[in-house]
Steps between C-alpha positions, in 0.01 A plus 500: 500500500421256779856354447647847500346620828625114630853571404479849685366323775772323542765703467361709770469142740853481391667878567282468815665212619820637394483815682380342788811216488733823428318687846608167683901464385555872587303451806693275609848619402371851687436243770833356495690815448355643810534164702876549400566840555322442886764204518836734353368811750502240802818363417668881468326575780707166678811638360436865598480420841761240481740766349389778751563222808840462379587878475355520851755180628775725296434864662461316793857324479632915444358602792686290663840555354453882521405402907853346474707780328324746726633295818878484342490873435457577904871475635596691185232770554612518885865511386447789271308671766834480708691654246277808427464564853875488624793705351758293269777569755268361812424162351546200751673298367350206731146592362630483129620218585191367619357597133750334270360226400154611371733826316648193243168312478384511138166332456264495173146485494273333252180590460287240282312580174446163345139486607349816350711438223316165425190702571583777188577262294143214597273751255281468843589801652269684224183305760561737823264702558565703741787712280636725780632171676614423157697838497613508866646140422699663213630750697618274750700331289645826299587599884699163545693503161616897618573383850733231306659762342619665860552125652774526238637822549500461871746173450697663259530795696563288825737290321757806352532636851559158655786493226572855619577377852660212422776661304536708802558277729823504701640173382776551810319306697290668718169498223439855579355765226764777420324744320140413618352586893275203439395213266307623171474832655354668195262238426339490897526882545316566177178302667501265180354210736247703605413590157485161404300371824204749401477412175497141558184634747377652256466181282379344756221693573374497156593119447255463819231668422502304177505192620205632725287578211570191337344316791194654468490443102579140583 
């Protein structure tokens, strides 16, 4: 009996000290685990900023070619304001003249992408917290892939009536238009740079106050 209640003895010492050996391992892995997530957090934390630093230095560089497509637009927009408000058969010829090299000017805009598209695709972007800056970053950037869409119309529709003109041109020597009163009449009369300028404000405005709110996050 005495050996009995000695053997129970110590197999309770023993589960005791087991238990209490088991409390310590998953103590310490719970220890570790947490120690590690703190560690990942701060390092996606690093990244998140790093990432939302770069869009900024990206919106930023917009900004400043929309600035730049918004200055080249002004002698077109002041050249299509001559045309609406002067008859066809009234035209100066000296003041179309003056005009005649911005009417043939084809220029393409890029706006870049490649940051936020880094950003999508980091598996970071899931840490912002404030989610209507993650939105109104989106839409930014749906804005810029439609305003590519018209960058490309624009040329192509630029380009066709610069083709237009050419083909008209009175190859006897004098350069003159035959059938037009003015270089890429259609095009100017029609307002398309004007169209163009405000949407390029447009994207500015937003690409602005983005870059705003992403000094403030930052």
């Amino acid at each position: 009996m005495n050996k009995m209640n000695y053997k129970t003895k110590i197999s309770m010492r023993t589960i005791v000290r087991y238990i209490r050996d088991f409390s310590i391992v998953v103590a310490g892995i719970a220890v570790t685990l947490y120690v590690n997530d703190k560690v990942t957090y701060k390092g996606e934390k690093k990244d998140l900023k790093r990432y939302l630093n770069a869009v900024k230095i990206e919106l930023e560089a917009n900004i400043r070619t929309l600035d730049n497509a918004i200055d080249d637009l002004q002698p077109a927009i002041r050249y299509s304001e001559y045309l609406k408000t002067n008859h066809r058969d009234s035209l100066n010829r000296d003041t179309i003249s003056n005009y005649e090299e911005i009417c043939f000017r084809l220029e393409m805009y890029g706006l870049k992408t490649n940051a936020f598209e880094m950003f999508k695709t980091s598996g970071v972007m899931r840490l912002v917290d404030d989610k209507d800056l993650l939105l109104t970053m989106w839409s930014v950037y749906s804005g810029y892939s439609n305003l590519s869409e018209l960058m490309d119309w624009n040329y192509k529709t630029k380009w066709e009536d610069i083709k237009k003109d050419i083909s008209h041109i009175d190859l006897g020597g004098d350069n003159e238009l035959k059938d037009s009163p003015a270089p890429l009449y259609n095009y100017h009369y029609t307002n398309t740079p004007k169209m163009m300028s405000e949407n390029y404000k447009a994207a500015r405005k937003i690409t602005e106050e983005m870059v705003i709110r992403l000094e403030n996050e930052l």
